[in-house]
C-alpha atoms as one frame of an Amber mdcrd trajectory, in Angstrom:
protein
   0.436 -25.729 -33.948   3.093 -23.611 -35.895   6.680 -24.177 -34.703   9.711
 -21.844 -35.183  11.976 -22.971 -37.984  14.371 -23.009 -40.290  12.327 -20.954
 -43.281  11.770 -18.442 -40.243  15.186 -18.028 -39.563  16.210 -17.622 -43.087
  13.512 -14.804 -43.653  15.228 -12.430 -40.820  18.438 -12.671 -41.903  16.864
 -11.906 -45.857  15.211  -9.018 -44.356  18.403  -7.903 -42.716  20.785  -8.468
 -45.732  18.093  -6.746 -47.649  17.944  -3.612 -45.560  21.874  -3.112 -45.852
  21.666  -3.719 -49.647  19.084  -1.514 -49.808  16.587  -4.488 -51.865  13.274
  -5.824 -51.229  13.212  -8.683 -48.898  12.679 -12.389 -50.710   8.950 -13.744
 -50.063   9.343 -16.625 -47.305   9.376 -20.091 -47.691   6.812 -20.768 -45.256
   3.200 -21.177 -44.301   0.769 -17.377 -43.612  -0.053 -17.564 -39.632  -0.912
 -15.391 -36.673   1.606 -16.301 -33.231   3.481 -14.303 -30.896   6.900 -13.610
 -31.428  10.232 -13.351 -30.779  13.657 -12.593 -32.730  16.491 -12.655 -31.207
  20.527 -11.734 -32.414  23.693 -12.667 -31.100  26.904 -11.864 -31.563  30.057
 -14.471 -30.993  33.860 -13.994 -31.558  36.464 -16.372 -32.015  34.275 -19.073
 -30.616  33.188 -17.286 -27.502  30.054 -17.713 -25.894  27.364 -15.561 -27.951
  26.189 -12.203 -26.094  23.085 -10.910 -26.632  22.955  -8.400 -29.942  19.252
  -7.538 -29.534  15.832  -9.069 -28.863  12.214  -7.501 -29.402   9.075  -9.290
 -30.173   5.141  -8.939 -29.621   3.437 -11.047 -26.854   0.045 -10.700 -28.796
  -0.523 -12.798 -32.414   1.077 -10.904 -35.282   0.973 -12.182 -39.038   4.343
 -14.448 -39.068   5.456 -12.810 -42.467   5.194  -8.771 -41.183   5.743  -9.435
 -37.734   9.428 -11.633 -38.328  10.526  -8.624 -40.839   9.529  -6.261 -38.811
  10.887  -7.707 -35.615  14.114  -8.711 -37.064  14.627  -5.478 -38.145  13.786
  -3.665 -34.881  15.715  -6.084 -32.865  19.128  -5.569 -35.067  18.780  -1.952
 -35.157  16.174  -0.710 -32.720  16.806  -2.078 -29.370  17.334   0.417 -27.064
  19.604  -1.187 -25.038  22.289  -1.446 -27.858  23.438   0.194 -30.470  22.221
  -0.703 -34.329  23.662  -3.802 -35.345  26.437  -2.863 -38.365  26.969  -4.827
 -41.712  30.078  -5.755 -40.571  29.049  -7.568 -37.960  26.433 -10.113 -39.757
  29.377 -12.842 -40.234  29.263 -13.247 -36.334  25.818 -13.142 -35.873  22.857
 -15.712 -34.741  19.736 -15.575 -35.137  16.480 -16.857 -32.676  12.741 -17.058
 -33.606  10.756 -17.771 -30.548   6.625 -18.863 -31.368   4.952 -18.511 -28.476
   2.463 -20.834 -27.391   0.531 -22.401 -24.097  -0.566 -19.020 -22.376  -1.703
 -19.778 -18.652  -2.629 -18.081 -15.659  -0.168 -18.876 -12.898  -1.645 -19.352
  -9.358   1.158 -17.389  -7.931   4.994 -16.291  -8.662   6.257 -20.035  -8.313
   4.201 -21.445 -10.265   6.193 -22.188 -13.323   9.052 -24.882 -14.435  12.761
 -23.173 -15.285  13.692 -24.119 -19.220   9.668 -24.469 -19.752   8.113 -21.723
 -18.985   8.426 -17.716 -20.325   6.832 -15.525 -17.781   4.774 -12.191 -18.512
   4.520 -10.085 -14.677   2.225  -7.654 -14.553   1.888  -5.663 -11.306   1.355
  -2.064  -9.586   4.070  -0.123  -8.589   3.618   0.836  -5.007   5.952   4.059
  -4.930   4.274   5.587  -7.764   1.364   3.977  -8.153   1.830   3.054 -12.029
   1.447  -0.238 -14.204   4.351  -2.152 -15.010   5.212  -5.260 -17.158   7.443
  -7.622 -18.488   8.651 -10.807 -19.634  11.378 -13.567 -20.048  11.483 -16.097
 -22.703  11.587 -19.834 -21.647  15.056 -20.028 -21.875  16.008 -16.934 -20.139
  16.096 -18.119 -16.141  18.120 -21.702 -17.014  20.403 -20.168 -19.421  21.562
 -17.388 -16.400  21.424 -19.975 -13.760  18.333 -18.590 -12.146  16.021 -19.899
  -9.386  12.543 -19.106  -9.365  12.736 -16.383  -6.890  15.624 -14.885  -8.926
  13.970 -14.956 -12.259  11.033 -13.053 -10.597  13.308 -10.520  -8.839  15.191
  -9.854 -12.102  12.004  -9.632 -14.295  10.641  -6.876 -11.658  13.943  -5.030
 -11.915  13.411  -5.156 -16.170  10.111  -3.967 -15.774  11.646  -0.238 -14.010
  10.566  -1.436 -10.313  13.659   0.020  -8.212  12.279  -0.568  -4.916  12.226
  -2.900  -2.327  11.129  -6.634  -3.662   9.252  -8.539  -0.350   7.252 -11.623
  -0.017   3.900  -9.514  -0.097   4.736  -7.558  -3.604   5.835 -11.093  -5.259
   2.466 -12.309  -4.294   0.474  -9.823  -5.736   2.552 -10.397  -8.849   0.076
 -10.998 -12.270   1.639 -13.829 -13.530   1.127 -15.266 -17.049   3.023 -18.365
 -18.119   3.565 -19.203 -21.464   6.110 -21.892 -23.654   7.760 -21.307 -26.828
   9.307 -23.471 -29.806  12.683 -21.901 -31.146  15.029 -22.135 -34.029  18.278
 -20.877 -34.088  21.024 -20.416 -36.863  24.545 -18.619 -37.400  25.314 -16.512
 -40.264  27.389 -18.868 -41.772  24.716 -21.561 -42.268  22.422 -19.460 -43.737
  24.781 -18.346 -46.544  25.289 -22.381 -47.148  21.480 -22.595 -46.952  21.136
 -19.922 -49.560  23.530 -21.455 -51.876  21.915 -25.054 -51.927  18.571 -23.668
 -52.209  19.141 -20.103 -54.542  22.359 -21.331 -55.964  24.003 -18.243 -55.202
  25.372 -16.181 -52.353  22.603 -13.705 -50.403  25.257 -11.379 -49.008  25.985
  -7.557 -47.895  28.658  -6.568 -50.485  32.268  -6.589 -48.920  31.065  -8.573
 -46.186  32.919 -12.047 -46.291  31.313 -15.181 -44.622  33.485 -15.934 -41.325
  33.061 -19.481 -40.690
């Protein structure tokens, strides 16, 4: 089994370094594969606790060099729910991969374990009869403190489902289970990782390293 890592990392910050200095992307240090896939940014100050930048991914098996370029571009500067990640901003950012692995049918809505689990809902809309969708990653529910019931409710309210959440809707909830492997690294360590291993600094000009 392929597990997120450090090469992985390394490659979506390359591909977003590249972007802003307008160069081609360096080929990756790792292994050709097919996974689903997650990258996530985040964005701390002065030591405070790192908010979510942007995060966009592909729950069905993508090739792991397109699919990290092309999801840690679209997460920086695509996400919807923020606006495009700047240049200036890179010294304060993190960076996720998520591989996900283990997809299972649950037998029902609490059938999963908090920090172990991601969860993909799929269910019918009963006010206007439509399809909706979405998941959490595995760390999602324990990071915000979540119980099950909570981490259900939430996911419903991500997937555009503004009306009343009862017993007999959870139940008829789709639920997929799945578990990931991450890596995660700051800005700052992968300029020192790009030093040791290039011998030189991978950088946006007149953006300075803020350790």
């Amino acid at each position: 089994m392929v597990s997120a890592n450090r090469e992985m990392v390394v490659y979506c910050f390359d591909a977003l370094v590249a972007h802003y200095n307008g160069e081609q992307t360096p080929p990756p240090a790792f292994d050709e594969g097919q996974h689903p896939l997650f990258v996530t940014w985040k964005k701390a100050i002065n030591g405070s606790e790192p908010r979510l930048r942007g995060c966009i991914g592909t729950l069905e098996a993508r090739g792991l060099v397109n699919g990290l370029k092309d999801y840690a571009l679209t997460s920086a500067l695509r996400d919807r729910r923020f606006s495009p990640v700047q240049a200036k901003e890179l010294p304060y950012l993190e960076c996720t991969v998520s591989i996900l692995t283990e997809y299972e049918t649950a037998l029902n809505y609490l059938d999963w374990e908090i920090g172990k689990h991601g969860l993909i809902i799929e269910f019918n809309d009963p006010d206007y009869n439509t399809r909706r969708s979405g998941t959490y990653l595995p760390e999602i529910a324990a990071h915000e403190g979540w119980s099950k019931i909570e981490a259900v409710d939430s996911l419903m309210r991500k997937a555009g489902y503004n009306g009343a959440i009862t017993e007999a809707l959870r139940m008829r909830l789709r639920i997929t289970r799945y578990q990931s492997t991450i890596y995660t690294m700051h800005y700052s360590e992968y300029i020192s990782y790009v030093k040791t291993k290039r011998g030189r600094h991978n950088q946006v000009n007149g953006v300075r390293p803020s350790y």
